[in-house]
Structures are given as C-alpha cells and as structure tokens.
C-alpha positions in Angstrom: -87.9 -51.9 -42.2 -88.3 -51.7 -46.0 -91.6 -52.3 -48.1 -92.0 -51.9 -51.6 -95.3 -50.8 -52.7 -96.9 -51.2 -56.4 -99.5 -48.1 -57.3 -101.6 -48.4 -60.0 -102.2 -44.5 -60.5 -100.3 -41.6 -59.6 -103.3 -40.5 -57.4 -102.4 -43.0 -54.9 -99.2 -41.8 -53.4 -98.2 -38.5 -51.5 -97.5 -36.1 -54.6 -95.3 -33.7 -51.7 -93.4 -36.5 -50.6 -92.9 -38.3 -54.1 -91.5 -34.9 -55.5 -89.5 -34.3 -52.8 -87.7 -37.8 -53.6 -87.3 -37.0 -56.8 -85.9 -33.2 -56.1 -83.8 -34.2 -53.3 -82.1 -37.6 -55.8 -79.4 -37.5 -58.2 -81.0 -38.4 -61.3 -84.8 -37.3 -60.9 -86.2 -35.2 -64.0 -89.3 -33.3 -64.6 -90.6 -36.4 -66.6 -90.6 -38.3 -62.7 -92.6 -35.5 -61.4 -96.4 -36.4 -60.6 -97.2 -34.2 -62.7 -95.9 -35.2 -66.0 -96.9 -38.9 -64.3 -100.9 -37.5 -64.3 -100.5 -36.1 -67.9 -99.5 -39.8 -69.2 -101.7 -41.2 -67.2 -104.9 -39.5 -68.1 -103.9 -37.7 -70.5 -102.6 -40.9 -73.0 -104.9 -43.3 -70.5 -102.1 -45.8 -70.0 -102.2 -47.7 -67.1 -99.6 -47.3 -64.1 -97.5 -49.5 -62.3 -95.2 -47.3 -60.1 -93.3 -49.3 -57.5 -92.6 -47.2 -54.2 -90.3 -48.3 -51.7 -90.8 -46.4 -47.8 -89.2 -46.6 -44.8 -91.1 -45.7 -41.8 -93.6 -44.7 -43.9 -91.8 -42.5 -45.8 -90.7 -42.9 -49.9 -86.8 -43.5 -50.4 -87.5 -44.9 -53.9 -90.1 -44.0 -56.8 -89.6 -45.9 -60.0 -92.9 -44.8 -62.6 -93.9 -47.0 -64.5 -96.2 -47.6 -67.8 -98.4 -50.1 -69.6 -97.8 -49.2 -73.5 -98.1 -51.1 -76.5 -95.3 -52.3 -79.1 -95.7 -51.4 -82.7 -93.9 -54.0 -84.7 -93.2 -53.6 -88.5 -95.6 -55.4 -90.7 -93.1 -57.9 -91.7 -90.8 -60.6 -90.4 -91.4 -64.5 -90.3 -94.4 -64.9 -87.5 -97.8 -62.9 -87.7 -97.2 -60.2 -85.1 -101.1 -59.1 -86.0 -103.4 -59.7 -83.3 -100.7 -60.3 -80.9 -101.4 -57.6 -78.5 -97.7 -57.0 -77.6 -97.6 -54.7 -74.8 -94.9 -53.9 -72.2 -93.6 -52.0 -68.9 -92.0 -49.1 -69.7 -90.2 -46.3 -67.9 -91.0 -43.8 -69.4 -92.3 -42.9 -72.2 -93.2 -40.3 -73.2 -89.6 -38.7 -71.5 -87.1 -40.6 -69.7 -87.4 -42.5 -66.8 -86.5 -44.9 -64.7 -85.9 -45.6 -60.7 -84.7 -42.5 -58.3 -83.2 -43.1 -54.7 -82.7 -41.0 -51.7 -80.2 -42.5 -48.7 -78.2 -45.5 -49.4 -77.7 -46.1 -53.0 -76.4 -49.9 -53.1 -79.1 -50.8 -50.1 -82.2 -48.8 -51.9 -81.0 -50.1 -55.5 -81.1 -53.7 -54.6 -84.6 -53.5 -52.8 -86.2 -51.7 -55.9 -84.7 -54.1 -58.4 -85.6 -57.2 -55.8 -89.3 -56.1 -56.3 -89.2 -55.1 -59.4 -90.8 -58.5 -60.8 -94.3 -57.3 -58.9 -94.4 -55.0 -61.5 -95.9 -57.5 -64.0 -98.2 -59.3 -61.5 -102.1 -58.7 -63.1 -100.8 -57.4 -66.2 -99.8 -58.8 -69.5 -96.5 -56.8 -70.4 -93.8 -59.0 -71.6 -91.0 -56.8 -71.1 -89.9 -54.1 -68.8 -87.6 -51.4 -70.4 -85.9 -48.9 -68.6 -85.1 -45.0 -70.5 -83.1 -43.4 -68.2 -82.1 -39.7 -69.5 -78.5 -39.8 -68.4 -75.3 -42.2 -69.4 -74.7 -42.0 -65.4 -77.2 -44.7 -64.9 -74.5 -47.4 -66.9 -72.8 -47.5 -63.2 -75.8 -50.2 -62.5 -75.0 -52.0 -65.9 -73.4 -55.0 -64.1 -76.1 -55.3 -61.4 -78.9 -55.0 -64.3 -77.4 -57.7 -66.7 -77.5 -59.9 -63.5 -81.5 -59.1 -63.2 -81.4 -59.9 -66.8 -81.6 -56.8 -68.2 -79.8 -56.5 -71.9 -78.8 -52.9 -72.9 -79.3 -51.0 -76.5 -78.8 -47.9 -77.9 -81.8 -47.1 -80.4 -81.6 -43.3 -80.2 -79.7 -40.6 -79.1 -80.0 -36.6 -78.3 -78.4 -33.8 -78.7 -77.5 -31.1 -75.9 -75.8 -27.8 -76.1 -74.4 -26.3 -73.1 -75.5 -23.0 -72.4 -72.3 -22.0 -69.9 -70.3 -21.4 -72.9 -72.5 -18.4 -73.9 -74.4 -17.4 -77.2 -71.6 -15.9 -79.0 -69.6 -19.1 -78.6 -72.9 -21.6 -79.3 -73.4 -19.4 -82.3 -70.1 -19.6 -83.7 -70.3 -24.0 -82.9 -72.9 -24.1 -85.6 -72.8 -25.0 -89.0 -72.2 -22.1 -91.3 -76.1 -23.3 -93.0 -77.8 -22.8 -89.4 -75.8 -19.4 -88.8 -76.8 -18.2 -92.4 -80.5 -18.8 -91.7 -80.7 -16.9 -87.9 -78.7 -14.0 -90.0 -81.4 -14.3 -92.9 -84.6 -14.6 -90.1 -83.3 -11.5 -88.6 -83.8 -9.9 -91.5 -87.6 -10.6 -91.9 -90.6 -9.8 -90.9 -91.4 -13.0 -88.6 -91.6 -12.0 -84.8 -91.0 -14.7 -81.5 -93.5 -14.2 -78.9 -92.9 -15.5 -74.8 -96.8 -16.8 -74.6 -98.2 -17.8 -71.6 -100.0 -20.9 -72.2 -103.6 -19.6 -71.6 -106.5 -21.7 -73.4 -106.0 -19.6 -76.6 -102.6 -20.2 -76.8 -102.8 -23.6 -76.2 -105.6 -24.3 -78.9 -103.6 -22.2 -81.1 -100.6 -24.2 -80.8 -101.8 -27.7 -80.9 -104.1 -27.2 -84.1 -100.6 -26.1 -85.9 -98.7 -29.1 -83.8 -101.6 -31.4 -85.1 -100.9 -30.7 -88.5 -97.3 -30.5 -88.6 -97.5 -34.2 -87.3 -99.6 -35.0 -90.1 -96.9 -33.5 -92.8 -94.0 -36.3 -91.1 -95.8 -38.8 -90.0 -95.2 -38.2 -86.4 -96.4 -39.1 -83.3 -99.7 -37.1 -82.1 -100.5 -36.6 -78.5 -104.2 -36.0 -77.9 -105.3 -32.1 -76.8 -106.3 -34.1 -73.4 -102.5 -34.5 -72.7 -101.6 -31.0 -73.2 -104.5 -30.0 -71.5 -103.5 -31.9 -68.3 -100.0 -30.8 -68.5 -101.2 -27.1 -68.6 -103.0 -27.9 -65.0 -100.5 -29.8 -63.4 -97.0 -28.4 -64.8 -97.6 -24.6 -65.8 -94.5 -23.8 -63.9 -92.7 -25.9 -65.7 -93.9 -25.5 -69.4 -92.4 -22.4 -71.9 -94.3 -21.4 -75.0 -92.6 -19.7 -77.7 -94.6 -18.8 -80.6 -93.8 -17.1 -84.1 -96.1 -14.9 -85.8 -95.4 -13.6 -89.7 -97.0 -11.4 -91.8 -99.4 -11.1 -88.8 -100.5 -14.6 -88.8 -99.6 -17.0 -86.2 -96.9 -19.4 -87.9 -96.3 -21.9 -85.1 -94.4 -22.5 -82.1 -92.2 -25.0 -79.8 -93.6 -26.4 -76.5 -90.4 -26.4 -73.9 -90.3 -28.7 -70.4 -88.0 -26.9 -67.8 -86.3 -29.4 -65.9 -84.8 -27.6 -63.0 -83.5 -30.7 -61.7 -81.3 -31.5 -64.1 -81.2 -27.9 -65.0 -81.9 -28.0 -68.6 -84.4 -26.8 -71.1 -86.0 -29.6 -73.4 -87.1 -28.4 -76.3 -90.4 -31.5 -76.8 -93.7 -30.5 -78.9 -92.8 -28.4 -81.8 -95.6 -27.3 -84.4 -94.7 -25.3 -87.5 -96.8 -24.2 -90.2 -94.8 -25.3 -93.4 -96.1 -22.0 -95.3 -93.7 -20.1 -93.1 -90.7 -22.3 -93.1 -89.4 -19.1 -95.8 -89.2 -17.0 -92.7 -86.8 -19.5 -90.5 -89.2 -19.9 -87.2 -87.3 -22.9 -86.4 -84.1 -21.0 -86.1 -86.2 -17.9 -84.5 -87.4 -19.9 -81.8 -84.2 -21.8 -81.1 -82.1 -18.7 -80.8 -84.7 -16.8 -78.2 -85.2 -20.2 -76.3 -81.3 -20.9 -76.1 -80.7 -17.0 -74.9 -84.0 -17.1 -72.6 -82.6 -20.2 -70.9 -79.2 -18.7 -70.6 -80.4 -15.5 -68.5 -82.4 -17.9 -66.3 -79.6 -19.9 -65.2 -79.8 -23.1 -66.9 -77.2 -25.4 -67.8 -78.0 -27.5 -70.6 -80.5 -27.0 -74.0 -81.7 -30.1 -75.2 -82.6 -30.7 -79.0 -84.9 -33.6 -78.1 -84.4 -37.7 -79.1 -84.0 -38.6 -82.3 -83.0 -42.0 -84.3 -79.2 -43.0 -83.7 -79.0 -42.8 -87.5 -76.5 -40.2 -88.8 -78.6 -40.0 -92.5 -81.6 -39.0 -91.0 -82.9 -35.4 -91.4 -83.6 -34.7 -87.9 -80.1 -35.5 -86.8 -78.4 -33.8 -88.9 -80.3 -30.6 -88.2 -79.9 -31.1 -84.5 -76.0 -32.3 -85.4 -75.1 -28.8 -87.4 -77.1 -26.8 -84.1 -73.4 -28.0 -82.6 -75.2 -29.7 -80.2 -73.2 -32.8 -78.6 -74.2 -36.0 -79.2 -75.3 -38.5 -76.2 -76.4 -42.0 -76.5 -79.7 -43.4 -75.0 -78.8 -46.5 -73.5 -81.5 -48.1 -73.0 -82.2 -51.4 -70.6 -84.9 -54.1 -71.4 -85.5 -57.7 -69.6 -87.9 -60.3 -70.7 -90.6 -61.8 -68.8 -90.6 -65.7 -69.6 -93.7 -65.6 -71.7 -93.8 -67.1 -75.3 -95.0 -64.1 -76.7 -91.4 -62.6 -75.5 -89.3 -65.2 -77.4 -91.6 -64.7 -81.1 -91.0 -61.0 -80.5 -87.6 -61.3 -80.3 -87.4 -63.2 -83.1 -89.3 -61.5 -85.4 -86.9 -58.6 -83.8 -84.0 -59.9 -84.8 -85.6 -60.8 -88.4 -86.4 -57.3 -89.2 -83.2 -56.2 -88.6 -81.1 -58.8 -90.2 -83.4 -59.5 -93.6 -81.0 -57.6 -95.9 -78.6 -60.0 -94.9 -80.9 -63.0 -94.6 -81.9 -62.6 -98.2 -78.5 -61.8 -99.5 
C-alpha cells in the first residue's frame, strides 16, 4: 500500500532514508539533498511543501517543494502591485523536481495523482517544475495531461571533462585562451580554501558586492552559513589572491550524483578583473574536477538569449549548450488567469504597439 505524504519542513522526514532515495534514483541531484533543502529552507525562510510517497513505511518518492514569490515587470495592462503572486516551485534555488526508486510508471502516477495536495493551505497559483536534465521530457505527454505546459526560459552550459584539458582548452574561443595564457603570466595566485568562518566571511563580503555591481540576485550570509553546516562535503572554494590582497573567488556544489561540478556563487572584486581571476579559477576548478573523477563542469543557468553577456562568455568557454525545459500548471484561481495575461502582454507589447 501506497501513501503520499505532504511535509511542511525538511525536518520532518528521515534525512538517511530521503538521501538514500535520492542517491539510489536516476535523476536525484545535490539540490534534492536535505541538505541543500535546510539551506532554502532556513536559510531564504521559504516555506516547504515536499510531498513523500512510502511504501511500508519506507520513501520510494521525494518531490521538494517551495513557496516563492513571482516578480512581475512593472508594466503590462492590469496592476500586478499588491497582488502577492506567489507559487510552488521545484526548486529554486537549483533544479528540482520528483525522484523515484522501484517502478517508474506506478511511482510517477501516484506522485503526480497527489500532487494537487501540494496547494491545500497555501496560496500558490502555480506549481512549476525545474528539472536539471532534458531526460525528464520522457514524462512530457503524461504532464500536459495533468496540465502542465512546458517553456524554455534559460539554458546552461556544460563542458565535459572526459575529453581532457588539452582538448577543453583548445574548444575555447581564441579571446578565453588568450586571457588563461595572459593570467599565467601575472602575479594573481588560486587558492583550494576550505571554507572555515574566515573564508566564508571573506568571500561573501566580495560576493555581496559583486551582486551590487550587476544587479544580481543576493542570498543572505544565513544561507551560506547553513549550507557550510549541512553540505561541507559537498561545497569547493576556490579563491584568488593578487598583489597580496584577496581578489575574490567562486563557490562550487559537487554533485556526485550526477557527477558534475556546478560552478554557482561567484564573487569577484572588479579591481582585479586586469589579472583574469575568472579564467584562473575556471582553469584550476575544471583540472581539479578532472583528477577527482567527475564527468561534467557546469557553467551555471543563464538567460536563453544569445546577446547577453553572460552567455556568450559561458558560449566561447566551449561549453555545450542545454535547454531548461521547464513545466508549469495553473491552479484555477483568478489571480492565475490576470498573470497570464499580463504574461503574455509583456512579451508581446512591441508587437501590440506596432
């Protein structure tokens, strides 16, 4: 017999026996780990909704699950402000969505069946699913039956470390090679930190203000600090230090599931950028993750937007480009149907007005 449970914090189910789900599953991630789950969760206080099912007691399906609000451009023909727009997500940050151990078809239906208990007592008026691999388009037709419509609003790229350095390096764009040739040649040094306090505090003040130079998201120090307690194993700090001062560094997840090395919170004092740390880092990262046995080096989401800045520095890295698909289903609320809307304004104005 089958039950599907709904757990409103990660503290409430068996961390051993949720992990082992997730490590012994095709498509479970470091991001469906309980630890990364309690970093979101008290570190970014959003509220949980993960849906468990067990037999005999026993998990054979976690699917985490997030309360997070939608920030809606300050335009289009109804007044988002005020609005309150919040909705389900799995995950964010990461990638998400359900992982299954034992019969695929059988465990897959009785998630998706309970998968409408996931709204009950909150006021989300979506659920959207961010799966970190294409693979999971082999449920497409049974999710546009639930009513789940897909997207693709970002993408990522990911080099693949079999191939070697000699053969990643010689991938790249001639720009990128002629700036790891010129930041071998200065002074600037790449340290393997262990992310102690000071390292940590170190880090995040120069992450803090990079984010402030683009405009970028900013996780609290509470999130990191979490994240250093639950997921130490599983965390890489490489930092650059020039002309004797500390310069910045790059925050890497190790997902030894999907054996690949994210590269996630990156903080880089622009006064340096003359000495190429970016490049630095990337090139003792990529070679570090090489000798440890892992697959794949990803360069981290970015817009699907091929004029953008950050993809086309990820794009001449000669990393190769994969979609996000993305799934999201409505619930039948009225704020749903004015989101959409004002959605579908945004995007089509140019045209509207023309």
């Amino acid at each position: 017999m089958k039950q599907a449970h709904v757990r409103q914090s990660i503290s409430e189910v068996n961390e051993g026996a949720w992990n082992n789900v997730v490590e012994q599953s095709e498509g479970g991630s470091v991001f469906h780990r309980t630890g990364w789950l309690r970093a979101v969760e008290e570190g970014l206080g959003r509220p949980a909704r993960h849906l468990v099912v067990e037999k005999s007691g026993n998990p054979i399906s976690v699917f985490p699950n997030f309360l997070v609000d939608i920030s809606v451009p300050d335009i289009g023909p109804v007044p988002f402000d005020g609005l309150g727009l919040r909705r389900l997500t799995s995950l964010k940050p990461g990638f998400g969505g359900p992982v299954f151990v034992g019969d695929e078809q059988t465990n897959f239906e009785v998630t998706f069946d309970n998968a409408k208990r996931l709204f009950a007592e909150t006021d989300a008026m979506s659920h959207l699913l961010k799966p970190s691999s294409s693979n999971f388009a082999r449920y497409a037709s049974q999710l546009a039956d639930r009513g789940y419509r897909s997207e693709v609003r970002s993408c990522r790229f990911v080099i693949d470390l079999r191939q070697g350095w000699d053969e990643i390096k010689s991938n790249m764009h001639r720009s990128k090679r002629s700036n790891l040739k010129r930041a071998s040649e200065n002074s600037a040094t790449v340290e393997d930190r262990q992310l102690d306090d000071v390292a940590l505090e170190e880090f995040y003040n120069t992450y803090t203000s990079a984010m402030d130079r683009v405009d970028g998201i900013q996780y609290p120090f509470r999130f990191f600090e979490v994240l250093q307690r639950e997921l130490a194993d599983r965390i890489k700090l490489f930092t650059v230090t020039a002309d004797g001062e500390f310069a910045g560094g790059q925050l890497y997840l190790l997902d030894d599931e999907s054996s690949t090395m994210h590269e996630f919170f990156r903080g880089l004092d622009a006064e340096y950028f003359e000495y190429n740390p970016s490049e630095l880092i990337s090139e003792r990262a990529i070679k570090w993750a090489i000798e440890h046995g892992y697959d794949e080096y990803d360069l981290g989401s970015t817009a699907a937007d091929f004029t953008s800045g950050s993809f086309t520095y990820k794009e001449e890295l000669g990393g190769e480009l994969r979609p996000i698909i993305v799934w999201e289903r409505g619930d039948s609320t009225p704020q749903w149907h004015i989101y959409r809307a004002g959605r579908w304004f945004v995007r089509n104005q140019d045209r509207i007005k023309a």
